[in-house]
C-alpha angles and dihedrals in degrees: 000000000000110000117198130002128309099041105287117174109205092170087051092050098044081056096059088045090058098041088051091048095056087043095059091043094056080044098057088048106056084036084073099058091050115093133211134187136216120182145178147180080043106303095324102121117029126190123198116205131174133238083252085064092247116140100238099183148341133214118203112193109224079244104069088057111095103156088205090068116027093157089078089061094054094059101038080058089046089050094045090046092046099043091049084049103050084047091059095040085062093041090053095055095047096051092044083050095061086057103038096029118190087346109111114214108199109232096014101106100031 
């Protein structure tokens, strides 16, 4: 049924909302079993985070342990967290932009 002038098909909207629903949802889901790394000092220190920007693991080489600054440390595990962040942000908006194309949800890929 067309409401309104113009043509306009709220039932056929309604249904691409909930398509589209459904869509991001699947989406979210399998976006939580994709990994993502981020790494720094070379490698010294590796952070695993998921498509549902959640940190899933972190690797410290023995290495990187030096109990006299630990300072150091700390901010090679800030770089590698931030860089595996950053990486499935970016995973997640590509992925929710296949579904919702040029449109721009507020708060969807904040």
């Amino acid at each position: 049924m067309k409401g309104g002038g113009g043509g306009f098909d709220v039932q056929g909207l309604m249904k691409k909302a909930q398509d589209m629903q459904r869509s991001m949802a699947k989406a979210q889901e399998d976006l939580k079993e994709r990994i993502v790394e981020g790494n720094s000092g070379g490698g010294l220190v590796v952070a695993h985070a998921n498509g549902a920007r959640q940190i899933v693991g972190v690797k410290i080489d023995p290495k990187a342990i030096d109990p006299t600054d630990v300072t150091m440390l700390e901010d090679l595990v800030i770089a590698a967290v931030n860089q595996a962040m950053e990486k499935s942000q970016k995973m997640y908006e590509t992925e929710m932009q296949k579904i919702t194309g040029p449109m721009q949800i507020p708060g969807l890929f904040g």
